[in-house]
C-alpha positions in Angstrom: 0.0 0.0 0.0 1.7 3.6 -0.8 2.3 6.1 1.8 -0.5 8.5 -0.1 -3.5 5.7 -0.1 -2.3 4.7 3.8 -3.1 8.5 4.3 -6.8 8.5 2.7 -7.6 6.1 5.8 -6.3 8.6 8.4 -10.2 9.9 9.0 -11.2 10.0 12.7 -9.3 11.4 15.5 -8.4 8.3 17.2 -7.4 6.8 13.5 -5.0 9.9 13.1 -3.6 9.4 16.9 -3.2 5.9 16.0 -1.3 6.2 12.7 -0.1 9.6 12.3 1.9 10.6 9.6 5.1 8.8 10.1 5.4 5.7 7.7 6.7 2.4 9.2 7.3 1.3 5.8 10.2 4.0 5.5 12.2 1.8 8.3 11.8 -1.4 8.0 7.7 -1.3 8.8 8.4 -0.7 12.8 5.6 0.9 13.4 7.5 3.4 16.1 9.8 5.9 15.1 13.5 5.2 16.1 15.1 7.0 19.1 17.6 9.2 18.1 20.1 9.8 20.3 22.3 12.3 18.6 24.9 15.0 18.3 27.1 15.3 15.5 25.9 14.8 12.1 28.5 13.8 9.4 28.6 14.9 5.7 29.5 12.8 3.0 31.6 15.6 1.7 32.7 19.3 1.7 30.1 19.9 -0.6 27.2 18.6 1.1 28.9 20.3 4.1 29.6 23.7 3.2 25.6 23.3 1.7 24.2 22.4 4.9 21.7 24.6 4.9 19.6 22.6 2.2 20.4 19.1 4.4 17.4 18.3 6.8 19.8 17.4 9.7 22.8 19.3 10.2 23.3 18.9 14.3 21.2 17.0 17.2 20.3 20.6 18.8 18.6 21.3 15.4 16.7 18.1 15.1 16.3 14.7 14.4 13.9 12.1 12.9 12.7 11.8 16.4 11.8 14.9 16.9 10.7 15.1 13.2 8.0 12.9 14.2 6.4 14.2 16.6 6.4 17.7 15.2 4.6 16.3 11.9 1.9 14.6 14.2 1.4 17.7 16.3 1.0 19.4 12.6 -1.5 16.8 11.5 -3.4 17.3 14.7 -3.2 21.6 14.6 -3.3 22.4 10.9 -0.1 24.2 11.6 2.8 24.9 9.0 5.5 24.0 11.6 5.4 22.7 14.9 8.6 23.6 17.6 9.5 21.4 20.5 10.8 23.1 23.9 11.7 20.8 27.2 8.7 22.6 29.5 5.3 24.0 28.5 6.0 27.3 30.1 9.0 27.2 27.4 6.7 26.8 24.9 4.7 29.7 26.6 8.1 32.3 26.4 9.6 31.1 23.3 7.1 32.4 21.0 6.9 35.9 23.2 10.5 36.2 23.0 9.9 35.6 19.5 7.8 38.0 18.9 8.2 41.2 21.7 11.1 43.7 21.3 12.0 46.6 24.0 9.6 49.2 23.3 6.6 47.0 22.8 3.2 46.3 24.2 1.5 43.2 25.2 -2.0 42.5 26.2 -2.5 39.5 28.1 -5.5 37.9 29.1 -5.8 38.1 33.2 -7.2 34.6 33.6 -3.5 33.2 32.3 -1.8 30.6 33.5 0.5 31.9 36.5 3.9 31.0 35.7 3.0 32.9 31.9 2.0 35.8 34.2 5.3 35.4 36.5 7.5 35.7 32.9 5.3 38.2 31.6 5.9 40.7 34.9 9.8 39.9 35.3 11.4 38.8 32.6 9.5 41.1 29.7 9.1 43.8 31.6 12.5 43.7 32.7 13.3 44.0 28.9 11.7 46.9 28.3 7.8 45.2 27.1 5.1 47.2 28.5 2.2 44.1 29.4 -1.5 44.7 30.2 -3.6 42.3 31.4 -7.5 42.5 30.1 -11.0 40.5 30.9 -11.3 37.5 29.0 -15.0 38.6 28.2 -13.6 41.4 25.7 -14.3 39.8 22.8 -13.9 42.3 19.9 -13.6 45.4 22.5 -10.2 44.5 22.9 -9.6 46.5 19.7 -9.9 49.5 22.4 -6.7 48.4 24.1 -4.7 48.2 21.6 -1.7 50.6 20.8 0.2 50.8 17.6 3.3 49.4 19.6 0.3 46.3 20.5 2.5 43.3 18.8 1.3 40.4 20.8 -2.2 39.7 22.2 -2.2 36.2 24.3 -4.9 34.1 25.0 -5.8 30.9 27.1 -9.3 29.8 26.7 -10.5 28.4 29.5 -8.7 30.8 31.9 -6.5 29.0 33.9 -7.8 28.0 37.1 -11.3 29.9 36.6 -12.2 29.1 33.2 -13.4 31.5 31.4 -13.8 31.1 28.2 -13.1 33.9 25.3 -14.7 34.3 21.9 -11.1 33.7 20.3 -12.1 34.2 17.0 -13.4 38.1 18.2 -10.1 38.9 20.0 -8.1 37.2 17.0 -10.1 39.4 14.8 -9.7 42.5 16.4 -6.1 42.2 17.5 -5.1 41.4 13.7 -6.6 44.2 12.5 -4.2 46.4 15.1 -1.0 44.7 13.7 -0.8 42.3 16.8 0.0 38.3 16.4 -1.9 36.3 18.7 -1.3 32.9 20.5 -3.3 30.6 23.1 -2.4 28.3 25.3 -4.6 25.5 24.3 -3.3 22.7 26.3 -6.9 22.3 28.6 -8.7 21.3 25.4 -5.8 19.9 23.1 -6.1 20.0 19.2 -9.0 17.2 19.8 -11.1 19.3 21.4 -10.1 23.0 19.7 -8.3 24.0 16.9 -7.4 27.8 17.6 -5.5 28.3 13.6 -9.4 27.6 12.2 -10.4 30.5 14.7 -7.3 32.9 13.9 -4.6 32.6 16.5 -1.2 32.4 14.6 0.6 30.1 17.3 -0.9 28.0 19.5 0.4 26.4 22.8 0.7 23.3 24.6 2.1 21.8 28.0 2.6 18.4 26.2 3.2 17.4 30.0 -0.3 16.8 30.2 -2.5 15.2 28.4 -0.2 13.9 25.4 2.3 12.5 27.7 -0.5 11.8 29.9 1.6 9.5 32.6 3.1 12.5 34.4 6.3 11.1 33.6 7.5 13.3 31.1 8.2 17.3 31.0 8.0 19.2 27.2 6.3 22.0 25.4 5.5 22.6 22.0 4.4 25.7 19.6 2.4 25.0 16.4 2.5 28.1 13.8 1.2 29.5 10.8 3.2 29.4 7.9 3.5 33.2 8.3 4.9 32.8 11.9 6.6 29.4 11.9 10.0 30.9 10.2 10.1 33.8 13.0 9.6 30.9 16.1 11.9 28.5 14.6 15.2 30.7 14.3 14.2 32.1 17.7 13.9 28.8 19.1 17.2 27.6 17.5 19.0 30.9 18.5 17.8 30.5 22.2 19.0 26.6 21.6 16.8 24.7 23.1 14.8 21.7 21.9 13.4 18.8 23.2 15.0 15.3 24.1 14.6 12.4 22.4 13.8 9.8 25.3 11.2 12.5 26.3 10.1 12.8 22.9 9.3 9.7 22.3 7.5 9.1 25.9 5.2 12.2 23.7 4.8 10.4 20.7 3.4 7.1 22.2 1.0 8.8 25.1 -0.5 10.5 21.9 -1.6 7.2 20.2 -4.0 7.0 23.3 -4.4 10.8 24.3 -8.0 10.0 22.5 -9.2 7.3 24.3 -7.9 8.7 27.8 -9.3 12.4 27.3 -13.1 10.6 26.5 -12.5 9.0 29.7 -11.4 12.3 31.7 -14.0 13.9 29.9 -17.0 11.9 31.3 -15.5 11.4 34.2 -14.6 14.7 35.0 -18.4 15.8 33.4 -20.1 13.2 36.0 -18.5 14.0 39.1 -19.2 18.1 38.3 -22.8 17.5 38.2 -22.5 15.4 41.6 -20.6 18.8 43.3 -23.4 20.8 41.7 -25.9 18.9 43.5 -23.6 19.2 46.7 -24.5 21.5 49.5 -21.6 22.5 50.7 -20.6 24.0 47.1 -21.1 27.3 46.4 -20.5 26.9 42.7 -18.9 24.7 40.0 -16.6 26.0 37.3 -17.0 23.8 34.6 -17.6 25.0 30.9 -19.6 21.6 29.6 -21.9 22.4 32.3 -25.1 24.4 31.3 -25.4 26.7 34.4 -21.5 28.0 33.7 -22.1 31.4 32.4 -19.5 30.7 29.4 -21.4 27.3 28.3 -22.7 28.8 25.2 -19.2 30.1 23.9 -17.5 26.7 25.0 -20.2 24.8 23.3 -20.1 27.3 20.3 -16.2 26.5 19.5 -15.0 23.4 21.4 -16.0 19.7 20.4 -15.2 18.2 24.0 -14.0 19.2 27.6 -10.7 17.6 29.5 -10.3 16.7 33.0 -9.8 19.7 35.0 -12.4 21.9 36.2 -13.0 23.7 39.9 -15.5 23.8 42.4 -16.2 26.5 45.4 -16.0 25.0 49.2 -18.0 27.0 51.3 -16.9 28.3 54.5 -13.3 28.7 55.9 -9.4 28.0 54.4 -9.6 25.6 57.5 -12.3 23.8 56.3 -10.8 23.8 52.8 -7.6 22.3 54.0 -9.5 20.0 55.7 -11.3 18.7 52.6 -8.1 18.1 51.0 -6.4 16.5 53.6 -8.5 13.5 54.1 -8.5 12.6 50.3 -6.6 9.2 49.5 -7.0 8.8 46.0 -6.6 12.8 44.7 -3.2 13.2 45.0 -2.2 17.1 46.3 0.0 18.5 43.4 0.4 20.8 40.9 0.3 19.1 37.5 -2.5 17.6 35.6 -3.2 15.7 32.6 -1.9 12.6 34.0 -3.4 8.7 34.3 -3.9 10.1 38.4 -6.2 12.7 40.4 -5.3 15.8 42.1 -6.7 18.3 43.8 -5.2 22.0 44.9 -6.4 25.1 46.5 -6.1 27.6 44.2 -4.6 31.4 44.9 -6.2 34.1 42.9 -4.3 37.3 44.6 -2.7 37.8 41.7 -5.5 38.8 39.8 -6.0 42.7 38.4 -9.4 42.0 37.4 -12.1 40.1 39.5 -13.2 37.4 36.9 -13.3 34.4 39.0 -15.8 33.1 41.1 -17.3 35.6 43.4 -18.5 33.0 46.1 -14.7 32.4 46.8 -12.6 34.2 49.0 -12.5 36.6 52.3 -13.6 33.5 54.5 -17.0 32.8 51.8 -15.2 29.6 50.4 -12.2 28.3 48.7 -11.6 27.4 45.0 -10.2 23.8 44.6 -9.1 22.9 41.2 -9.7 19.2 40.5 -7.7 17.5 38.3 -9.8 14.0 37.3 -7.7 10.7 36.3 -8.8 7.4 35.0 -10.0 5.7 38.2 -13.5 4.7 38.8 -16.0 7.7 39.1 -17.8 5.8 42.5 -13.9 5.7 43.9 -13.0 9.6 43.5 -17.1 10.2 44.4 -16.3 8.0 47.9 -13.0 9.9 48.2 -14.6 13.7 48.4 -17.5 12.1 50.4 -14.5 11.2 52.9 -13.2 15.1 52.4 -16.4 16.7 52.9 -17.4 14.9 56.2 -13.7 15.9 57.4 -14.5 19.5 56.1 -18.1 19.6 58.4 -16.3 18.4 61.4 -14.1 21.7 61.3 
């Protein structure tokens, strides 16, 4: 069968996971790419050498056909023109800022970010000489009124990191285009299975492949997906700032994403079930889950995403005390901060750093604590029985 009728069968989303785009039959039909540990290159000549800029492979820091692979599948999965590989997803969150933000410019920054993206945004860009705002992610197209003509990156994360809100990417994209801006998301809560963001106009999209692609919280790496106008731009940045990803770790990526489909249908129901449960709960104040009807961004999440992931958060009433004791008496839910893995956690979760009150208003100044739940792949009636265990401790306080 040639490589271009193997291709015509690549159809659903678990099919593509599954197969991808590398061809077996181009090694000896082993139906994993090789390893590649790797260095030097060697060149068959001066020629070739001297011309090593038309060679695919001129050093291991550049790339290999490891790496190669799991860029094309990350391509097949994002409709991207080029894909980049970085050793942490907050790299994959700086690279393409460093990319694109000079001394003298101006970024806008959704305020429901991710908090390490927030940390680099305040220190490090700043500290170069970036001037950063942070705006609601209900903007939509109104965020054409903070733009400046120094406005050269607009960055998005929909749903908001720990609050999730979601955004009507397509309006921001819009709007920030039309002010010269580039735009970028980190996407890694829904994945390219669940949301596309090129089809809805972001120009680079983000992902902590620590989570759901490796999906055994064994492996750290981020990765930046591009259109074909930004891809040249992220590359030589990325290769300037020389970093790229390993190839043990890469290939940990490449074989959690032949199940990432079947695992994130599993999180997904899961996590869906047991949100419903808290929402019936009486010592919840609220749920923040954006598959739910009664979140008050349902309709946009429903409007642009296929699916939901794992992670979503929930509002204990009452004191820290009584939140601490919740999460001390779990078993199963692990306390860390990760997610996207086979296991559950659960964390309290900060919002002091916050400039504009987006999150839930029934948490906070002794009214309740925000818990993020992160839901594995154990039985729903196990992690049900394991907050049932958490809430009696939390009523005993």
């Amino acid at each position: 069968m040639s490589t271009e009728s193997r291709k015509t069968l690549h159809k659903g989303a678990n099919t593509t996971l599954a197969h991808g785009p590398y061809d077996p039959y181009s090694l000896h039909g082993f139906v994993n790419p090789p390893v590649v540990h790797a260095s030097t290159v060697l060149f068959e000549d001066t020629a070739r050498l001297r011309d090593r800029a038309s060679s695919q492979y001129t050093y291991g820091l550049r790339g290999t056909p490891t790496t190669t692979a799991l860029e094309e599948a990350l391509d097949q999965l994002e409709g991207s023109a080029g894909t980049i590989l970085v050793p942490s997803g907050l790299a994959a969150v700086t690279v393409p800022l460093l990319a694109f933000l000079s001394a003298g410019d101006h970024c806008l920054v959704v305020d429901s970010v991710y908090s390490p993206t927030r940390q680099f945004c305040n220190g490090t860009l700043r500290r170069m000489g970036v001037s950063v705002d942070y705006f609601d992610p209900h903007v939509g197209a109104s965020i054409a009124e903070l733009m400046r003509p120094e406005t050269k990156v607009v960055f998005l994360e929909s749903p908001g990191s720990n609050t999730f809100e979601m955004m009507d990417v397509a309006a921001v994209c819009e709007a920030a285009h039309a002010g010269g801006a580039v735009t970028m998301i980190d996407n890694t809560w829904a994945t390219p299975l669940f949301f596309r963001p090129l089809e809805h106009g972001v120009d680079l999209s983000i992902h902590a492949l620590t989570k759901y692609p490796g999906g055994h919280s064994d492996v750290m790496m981020g990765s930046v997906s591009a259109t074909a106008e930004t891809y040249k731009r992220l590359r030589a940045t990325q290769l300037q700032l020389g970093i790229n990803a390993a190839p043990d770790d890469t290939y940990l990526v490449l074989r959690g994403l032949k199940t990432m489909g079947v695992r994130l249908a599993r999180h997904q129901a899961s996590a869906l079930e047991l949100a419903e449960w808290l929402a019936g709960r009486p010592e919840v104040a609220e749920v923040l889950h954006p598959a739910l009807p009664s979140f008050p961004g349902h309709a946009l999440w429903k409007r642009q995403f296929s699916g939901s992931s794992g992670l979503f958060g929930f509002v204990l009433e009452g004191s820290l005390a009584r939140a601490n004791a919740f999460l001390d008496a779990l078993e199963l839910f692990g306390l860390g901060y990760s997610w996207g893995g086979h296991e559950s956690l659960a964390v309290p979760v900060d919002l002091s750093d916050r400039t504009i009150a987006t999150g839930p208003q029934s948490a906070g100044d002794g009214k309740g604590t925000l818990i993020r739940l992160q839901i594995g792949l154990e039985d729903v009636v196990d992690l049900r029985d394991d907050m049932e265990t958490g809430f009696r401790a939390a009523a005993a306080v």
